[in-house]
N, CA, C and O atoms as a GROMACS GRO file, in nm:
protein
  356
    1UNK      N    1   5.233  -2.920   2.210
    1UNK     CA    2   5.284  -2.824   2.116
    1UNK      C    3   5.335  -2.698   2.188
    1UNK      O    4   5.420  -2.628   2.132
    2UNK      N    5   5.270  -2.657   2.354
    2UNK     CA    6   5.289  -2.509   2.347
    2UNK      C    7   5.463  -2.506   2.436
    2UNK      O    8   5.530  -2.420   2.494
    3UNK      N    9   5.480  -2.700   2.394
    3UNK     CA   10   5.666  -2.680   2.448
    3UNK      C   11   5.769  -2.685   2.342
    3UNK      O   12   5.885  -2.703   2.377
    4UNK      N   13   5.752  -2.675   2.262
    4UNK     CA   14   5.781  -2.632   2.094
    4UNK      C   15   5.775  -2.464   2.081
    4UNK      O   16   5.869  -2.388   2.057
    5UNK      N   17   5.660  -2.440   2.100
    5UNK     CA   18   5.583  -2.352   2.017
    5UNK      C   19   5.557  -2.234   2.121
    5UNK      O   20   5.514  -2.262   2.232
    6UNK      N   21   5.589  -2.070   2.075
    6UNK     CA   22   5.544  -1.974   2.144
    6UNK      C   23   5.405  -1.936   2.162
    6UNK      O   24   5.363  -1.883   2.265
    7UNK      N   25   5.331  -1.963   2.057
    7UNK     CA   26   5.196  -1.941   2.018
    7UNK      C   27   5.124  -2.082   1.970
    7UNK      O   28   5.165  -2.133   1.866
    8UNK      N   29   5.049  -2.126   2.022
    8UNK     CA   30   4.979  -2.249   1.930
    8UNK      C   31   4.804  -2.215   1.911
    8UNK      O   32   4.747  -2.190   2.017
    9UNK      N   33   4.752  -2.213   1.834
    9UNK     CA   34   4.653  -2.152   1.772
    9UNK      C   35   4.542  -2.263   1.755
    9UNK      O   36   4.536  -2.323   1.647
   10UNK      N   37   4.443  -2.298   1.868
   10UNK     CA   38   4.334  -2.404   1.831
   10UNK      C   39   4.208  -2.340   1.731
   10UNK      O   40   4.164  -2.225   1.741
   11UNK      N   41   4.179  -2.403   1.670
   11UNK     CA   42   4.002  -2.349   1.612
   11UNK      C   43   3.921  -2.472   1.631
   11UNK      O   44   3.959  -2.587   1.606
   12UNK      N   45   3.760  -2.423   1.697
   12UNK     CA   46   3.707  -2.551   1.731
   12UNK      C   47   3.569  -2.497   1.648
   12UNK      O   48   3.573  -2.379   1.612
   13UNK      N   49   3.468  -2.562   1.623
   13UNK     CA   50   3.351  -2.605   1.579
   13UNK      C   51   3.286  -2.494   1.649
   13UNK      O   52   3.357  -2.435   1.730
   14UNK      N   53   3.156  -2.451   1.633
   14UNK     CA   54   3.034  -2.375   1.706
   14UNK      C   55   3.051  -2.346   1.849
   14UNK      O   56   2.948  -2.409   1.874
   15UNK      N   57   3.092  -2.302   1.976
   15UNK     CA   58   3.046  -2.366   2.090
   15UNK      C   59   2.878  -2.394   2.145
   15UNK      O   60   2.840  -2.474   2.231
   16UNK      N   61   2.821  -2.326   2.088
   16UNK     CA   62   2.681  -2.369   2.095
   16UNK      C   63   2.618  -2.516   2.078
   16UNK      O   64   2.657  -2.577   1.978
   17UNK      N   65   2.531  -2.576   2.157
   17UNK     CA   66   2.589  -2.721   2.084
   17UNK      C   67   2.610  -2.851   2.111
   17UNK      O   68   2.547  -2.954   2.137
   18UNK      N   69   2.782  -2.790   2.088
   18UNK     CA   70   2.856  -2.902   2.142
   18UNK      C   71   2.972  -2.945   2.251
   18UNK      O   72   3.052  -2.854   2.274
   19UNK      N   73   2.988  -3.031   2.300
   19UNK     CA   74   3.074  -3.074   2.405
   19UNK      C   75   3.228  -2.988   2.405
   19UNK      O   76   3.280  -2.890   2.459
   20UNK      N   77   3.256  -3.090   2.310
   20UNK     CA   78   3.407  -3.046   2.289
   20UNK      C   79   3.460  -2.907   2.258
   20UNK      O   80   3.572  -2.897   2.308
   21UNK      N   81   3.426  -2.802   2.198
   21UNK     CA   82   3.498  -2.705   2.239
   21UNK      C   83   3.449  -2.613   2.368
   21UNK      O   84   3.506  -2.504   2.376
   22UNK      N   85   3.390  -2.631   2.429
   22UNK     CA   86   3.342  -2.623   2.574
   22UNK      C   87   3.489  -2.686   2.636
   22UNK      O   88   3.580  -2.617   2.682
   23UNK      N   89   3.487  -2.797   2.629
   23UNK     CA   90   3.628  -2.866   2.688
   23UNK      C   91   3.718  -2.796   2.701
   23UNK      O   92   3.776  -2.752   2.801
   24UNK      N   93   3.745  -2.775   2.521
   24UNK     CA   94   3.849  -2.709   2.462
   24UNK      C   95   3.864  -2.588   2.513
   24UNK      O   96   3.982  -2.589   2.548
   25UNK      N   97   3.828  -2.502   2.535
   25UNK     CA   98   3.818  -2.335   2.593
   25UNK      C   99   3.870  -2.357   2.756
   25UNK      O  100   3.932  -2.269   2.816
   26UNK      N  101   3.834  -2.479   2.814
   26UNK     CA  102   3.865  -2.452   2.936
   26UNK      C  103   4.072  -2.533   2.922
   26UNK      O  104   4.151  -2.521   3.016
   27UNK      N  105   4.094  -2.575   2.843
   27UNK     CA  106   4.198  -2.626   2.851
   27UNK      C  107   4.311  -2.544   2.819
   27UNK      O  108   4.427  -2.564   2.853
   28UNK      N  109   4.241  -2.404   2.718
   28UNK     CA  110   4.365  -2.332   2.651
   28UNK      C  111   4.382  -2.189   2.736
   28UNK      O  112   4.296  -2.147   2.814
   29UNK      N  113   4.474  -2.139   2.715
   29UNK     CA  114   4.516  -1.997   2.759
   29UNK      C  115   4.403  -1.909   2.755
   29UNK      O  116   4.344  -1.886   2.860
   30UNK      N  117   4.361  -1.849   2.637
   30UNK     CA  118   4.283  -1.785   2.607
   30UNK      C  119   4.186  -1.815   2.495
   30UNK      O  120   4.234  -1.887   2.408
   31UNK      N  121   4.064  -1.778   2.478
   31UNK     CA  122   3.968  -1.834   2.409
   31UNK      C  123   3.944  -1.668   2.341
   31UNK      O  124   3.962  -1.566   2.407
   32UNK      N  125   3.906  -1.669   2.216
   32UNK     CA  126   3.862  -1.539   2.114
   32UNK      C  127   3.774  -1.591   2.038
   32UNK      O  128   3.787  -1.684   1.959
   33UNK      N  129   3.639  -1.499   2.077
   33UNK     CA  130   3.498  -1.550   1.983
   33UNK      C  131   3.513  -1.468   1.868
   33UNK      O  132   3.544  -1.350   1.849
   34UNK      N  133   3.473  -1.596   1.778
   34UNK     CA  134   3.432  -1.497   1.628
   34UNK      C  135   3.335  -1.506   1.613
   34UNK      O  136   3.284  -1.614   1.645
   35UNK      N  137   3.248  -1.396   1.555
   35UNK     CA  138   3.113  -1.380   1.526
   35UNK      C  139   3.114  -1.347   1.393
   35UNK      O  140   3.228  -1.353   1.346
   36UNK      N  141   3.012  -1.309   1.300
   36UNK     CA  142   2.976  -1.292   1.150
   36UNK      C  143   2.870  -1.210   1.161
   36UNK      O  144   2.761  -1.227   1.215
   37UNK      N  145   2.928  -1.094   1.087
   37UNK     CA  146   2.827  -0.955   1.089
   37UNK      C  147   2.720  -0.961   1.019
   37UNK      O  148   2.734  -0.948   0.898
   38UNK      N  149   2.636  -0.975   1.053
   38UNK     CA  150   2.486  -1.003   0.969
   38UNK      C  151   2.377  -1.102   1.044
   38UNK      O  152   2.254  -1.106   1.059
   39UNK      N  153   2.499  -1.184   1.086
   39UNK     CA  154   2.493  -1.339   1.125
   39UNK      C  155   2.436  -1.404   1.263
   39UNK      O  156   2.345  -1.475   1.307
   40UNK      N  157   2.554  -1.330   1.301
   40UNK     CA  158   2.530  -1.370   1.456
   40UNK      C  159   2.452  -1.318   1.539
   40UNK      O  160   2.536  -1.280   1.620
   41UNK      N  161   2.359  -1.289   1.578
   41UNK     CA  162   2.275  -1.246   1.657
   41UNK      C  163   2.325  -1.190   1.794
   41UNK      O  164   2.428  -1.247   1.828
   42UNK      N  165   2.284  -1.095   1.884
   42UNK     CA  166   2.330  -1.066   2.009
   42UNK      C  167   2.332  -1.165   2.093
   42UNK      O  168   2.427  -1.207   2.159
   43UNK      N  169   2.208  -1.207   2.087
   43UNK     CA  170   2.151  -1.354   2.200
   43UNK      C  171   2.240  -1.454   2.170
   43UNK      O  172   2.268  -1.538   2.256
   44UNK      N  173   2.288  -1.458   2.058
   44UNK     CA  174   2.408  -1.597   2.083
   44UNK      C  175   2.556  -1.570   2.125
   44UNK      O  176   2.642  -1.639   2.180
   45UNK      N  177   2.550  -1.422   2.072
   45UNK     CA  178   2.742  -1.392   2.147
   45UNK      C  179   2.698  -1.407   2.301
   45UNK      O  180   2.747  -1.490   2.377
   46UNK      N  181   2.590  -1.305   2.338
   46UNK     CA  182   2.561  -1.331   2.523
   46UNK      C  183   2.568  -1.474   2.573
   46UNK      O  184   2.638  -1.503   2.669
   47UNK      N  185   2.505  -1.551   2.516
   47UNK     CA  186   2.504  -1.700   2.583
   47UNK      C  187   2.605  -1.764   2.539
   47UNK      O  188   2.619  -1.878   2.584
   48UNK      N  189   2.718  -1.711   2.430
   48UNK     CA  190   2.843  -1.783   2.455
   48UNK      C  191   2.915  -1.737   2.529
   48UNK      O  192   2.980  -1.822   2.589
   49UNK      N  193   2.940  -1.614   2.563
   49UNK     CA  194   3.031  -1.518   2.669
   49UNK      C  195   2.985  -1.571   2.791
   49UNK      O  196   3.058  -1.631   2.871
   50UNK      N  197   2.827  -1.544   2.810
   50UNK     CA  198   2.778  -1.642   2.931
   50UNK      C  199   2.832  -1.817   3.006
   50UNK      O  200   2.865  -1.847   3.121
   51UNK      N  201   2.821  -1.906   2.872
   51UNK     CA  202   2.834  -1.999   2.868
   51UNK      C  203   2.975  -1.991   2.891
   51UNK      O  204   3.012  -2.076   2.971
   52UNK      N  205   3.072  -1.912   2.844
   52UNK     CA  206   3.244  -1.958   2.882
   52UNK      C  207   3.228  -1.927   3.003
   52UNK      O  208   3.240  -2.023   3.078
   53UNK      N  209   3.199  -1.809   3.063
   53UNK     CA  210   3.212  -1.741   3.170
   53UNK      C  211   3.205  -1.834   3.289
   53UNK      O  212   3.284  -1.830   3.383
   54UNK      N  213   3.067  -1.950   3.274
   54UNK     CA  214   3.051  -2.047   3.390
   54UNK      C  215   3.174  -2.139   3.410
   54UNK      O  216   3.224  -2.164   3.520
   55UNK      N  217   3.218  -2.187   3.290
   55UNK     CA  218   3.324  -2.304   3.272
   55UNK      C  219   3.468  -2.206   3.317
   55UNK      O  220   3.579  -2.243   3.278
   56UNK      N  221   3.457  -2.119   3.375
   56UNK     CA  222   3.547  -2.000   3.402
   56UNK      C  223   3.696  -1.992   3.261
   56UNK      O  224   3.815  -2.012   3.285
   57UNK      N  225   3.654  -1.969   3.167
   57UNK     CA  226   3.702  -2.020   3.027
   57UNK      C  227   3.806  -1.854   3.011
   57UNK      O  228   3.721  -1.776   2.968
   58UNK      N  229   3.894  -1.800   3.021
   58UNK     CA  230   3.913  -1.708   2.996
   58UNK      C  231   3.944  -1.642   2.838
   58UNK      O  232   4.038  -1.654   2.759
   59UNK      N  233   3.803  -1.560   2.835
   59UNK     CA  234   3.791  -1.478   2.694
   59UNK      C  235   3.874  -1.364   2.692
   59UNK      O  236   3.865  -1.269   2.769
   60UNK      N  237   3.952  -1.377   2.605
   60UNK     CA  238   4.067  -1.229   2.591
   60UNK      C  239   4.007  -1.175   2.477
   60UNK      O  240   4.089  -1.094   2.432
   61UNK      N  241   3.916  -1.175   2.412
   61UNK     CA  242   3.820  -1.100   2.300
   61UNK      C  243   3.730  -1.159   2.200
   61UNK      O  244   3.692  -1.276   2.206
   62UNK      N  245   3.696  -1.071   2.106
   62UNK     CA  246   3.568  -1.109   2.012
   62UNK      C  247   3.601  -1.016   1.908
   62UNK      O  248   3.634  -0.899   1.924
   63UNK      N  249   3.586  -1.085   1.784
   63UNK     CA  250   3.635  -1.056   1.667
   63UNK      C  251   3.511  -1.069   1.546
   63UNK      O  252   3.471  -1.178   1.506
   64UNK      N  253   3.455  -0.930   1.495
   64UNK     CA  254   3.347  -0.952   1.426
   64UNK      C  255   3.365  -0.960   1.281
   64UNK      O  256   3.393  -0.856   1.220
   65UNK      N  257   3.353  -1.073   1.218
   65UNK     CA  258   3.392  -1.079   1.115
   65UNK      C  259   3.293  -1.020   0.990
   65UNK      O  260   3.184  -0.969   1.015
   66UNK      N  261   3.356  -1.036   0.836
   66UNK     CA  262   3.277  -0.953   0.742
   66UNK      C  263   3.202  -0.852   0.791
   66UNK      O  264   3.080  -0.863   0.779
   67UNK      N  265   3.249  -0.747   0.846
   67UNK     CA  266   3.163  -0.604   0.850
   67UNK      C  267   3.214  -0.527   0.753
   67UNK      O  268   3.320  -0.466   0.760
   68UNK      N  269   3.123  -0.530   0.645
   68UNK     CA  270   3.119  -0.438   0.562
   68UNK      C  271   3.073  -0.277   0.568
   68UNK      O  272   2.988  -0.246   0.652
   69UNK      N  273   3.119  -0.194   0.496
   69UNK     CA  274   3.105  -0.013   0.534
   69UNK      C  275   2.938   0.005   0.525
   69UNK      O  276   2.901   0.092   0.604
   70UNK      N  277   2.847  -0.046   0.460
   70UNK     CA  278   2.745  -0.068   0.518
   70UNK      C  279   2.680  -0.078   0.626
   70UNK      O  280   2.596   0.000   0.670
   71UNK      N  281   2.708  -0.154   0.659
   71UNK     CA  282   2.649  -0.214   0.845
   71UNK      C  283   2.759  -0.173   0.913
   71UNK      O  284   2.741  -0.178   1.035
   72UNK      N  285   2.880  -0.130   0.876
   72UNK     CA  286   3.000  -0.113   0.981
   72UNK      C  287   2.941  -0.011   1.082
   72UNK      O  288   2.992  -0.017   1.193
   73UNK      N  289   2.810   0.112   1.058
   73UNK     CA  290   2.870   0.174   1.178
   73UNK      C  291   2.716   0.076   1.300
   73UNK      O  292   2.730   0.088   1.422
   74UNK      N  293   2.632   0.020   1.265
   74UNK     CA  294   2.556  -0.016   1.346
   74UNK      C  295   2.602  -0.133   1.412
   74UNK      O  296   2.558  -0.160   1.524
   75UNK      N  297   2.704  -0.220   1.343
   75UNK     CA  298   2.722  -0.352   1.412
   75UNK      C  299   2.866  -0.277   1.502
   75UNK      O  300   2.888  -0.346   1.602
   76UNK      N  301   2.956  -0.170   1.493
   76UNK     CA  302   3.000  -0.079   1.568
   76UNK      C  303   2.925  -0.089   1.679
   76UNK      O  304   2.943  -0.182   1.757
   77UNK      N  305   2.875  -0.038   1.691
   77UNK     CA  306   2.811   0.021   1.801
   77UNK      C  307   2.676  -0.099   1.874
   77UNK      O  308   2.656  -0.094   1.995
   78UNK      N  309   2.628  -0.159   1.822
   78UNK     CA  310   2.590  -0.251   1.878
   78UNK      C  311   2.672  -0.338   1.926
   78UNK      O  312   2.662  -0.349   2.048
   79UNK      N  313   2.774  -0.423   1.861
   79UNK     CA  314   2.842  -0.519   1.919
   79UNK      C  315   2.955  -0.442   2.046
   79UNK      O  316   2.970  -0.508   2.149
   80UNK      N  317   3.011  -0.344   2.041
   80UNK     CA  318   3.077  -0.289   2.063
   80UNK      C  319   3.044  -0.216   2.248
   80UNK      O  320   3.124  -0.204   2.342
   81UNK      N  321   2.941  -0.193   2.241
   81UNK     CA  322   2.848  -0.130   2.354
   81UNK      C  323   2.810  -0.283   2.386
   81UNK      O  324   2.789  -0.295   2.506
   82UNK      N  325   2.794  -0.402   2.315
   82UNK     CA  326   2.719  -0.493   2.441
   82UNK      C  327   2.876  -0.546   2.504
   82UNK      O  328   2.904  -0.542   2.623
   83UNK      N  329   2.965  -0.594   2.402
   83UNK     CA  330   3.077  -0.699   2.474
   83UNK      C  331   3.162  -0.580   2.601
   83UNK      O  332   3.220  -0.620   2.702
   84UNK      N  333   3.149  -0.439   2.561
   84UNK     CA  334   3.201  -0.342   2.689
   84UNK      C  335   3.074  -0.363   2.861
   84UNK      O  336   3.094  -0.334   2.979
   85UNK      N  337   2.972  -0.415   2.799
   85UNK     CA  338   2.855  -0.369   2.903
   85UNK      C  339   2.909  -0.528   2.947
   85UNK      O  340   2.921  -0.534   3.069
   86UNK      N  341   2.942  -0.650   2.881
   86UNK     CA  342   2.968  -0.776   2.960
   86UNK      C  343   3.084  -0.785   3.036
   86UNK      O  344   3.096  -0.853   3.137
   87UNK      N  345   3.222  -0.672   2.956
   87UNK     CA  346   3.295  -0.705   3.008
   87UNK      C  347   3.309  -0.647   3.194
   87UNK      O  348   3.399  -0.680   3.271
   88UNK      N  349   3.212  -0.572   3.218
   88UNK     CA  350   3.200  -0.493   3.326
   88UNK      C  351   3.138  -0.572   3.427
   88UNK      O  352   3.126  -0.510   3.533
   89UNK      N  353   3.087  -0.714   3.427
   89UNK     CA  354   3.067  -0.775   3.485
   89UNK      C  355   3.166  -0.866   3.587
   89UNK      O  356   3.116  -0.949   3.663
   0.00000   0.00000   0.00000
């Protein structure tokens, strides 16, 4: 597709898990984690950032989804302060 196509856009399953988008991440351009505000826990964005990082998977970002004005300013600043403290690695 990406000899067609300027942009081609995969979405895969969990990477936690399972095989295939492990695969998948190492095959594409860039990989972008979504997480779910409430949801996702720190310990699992770290061990997926971790986990691409080995497969040398290149992450161009992380996208936190449903943050509502509620929790917006703590998942701010929590998510926000850890993926800056990984990316410094």
């Amino acid at each position: 597709a990406s000899t067609e196509y300027d942009l081609v856009v995969v979405d895969s399953p969990p990477i936690l898990g399972l095989p295939e988008p492990m695969q998948m991440a190492t095959a594409v351009d860039g990989v972008v984690v979504v997480t779910k505000a409430g949801e996702t826990n720190r310990e699992a964005v770290g061990s997926v950032l971790t986990t691409l990082q080995k497969v040398r998977a290149n992450v161009v970002g992380l996208v936190l989804n449903d943050v509502t004005q509620d929790v917006s300013d703590a998942y701010y600043y929590g998510y926000h302060g850890f993926y800056q403290h990984y990316r410094a690695y």
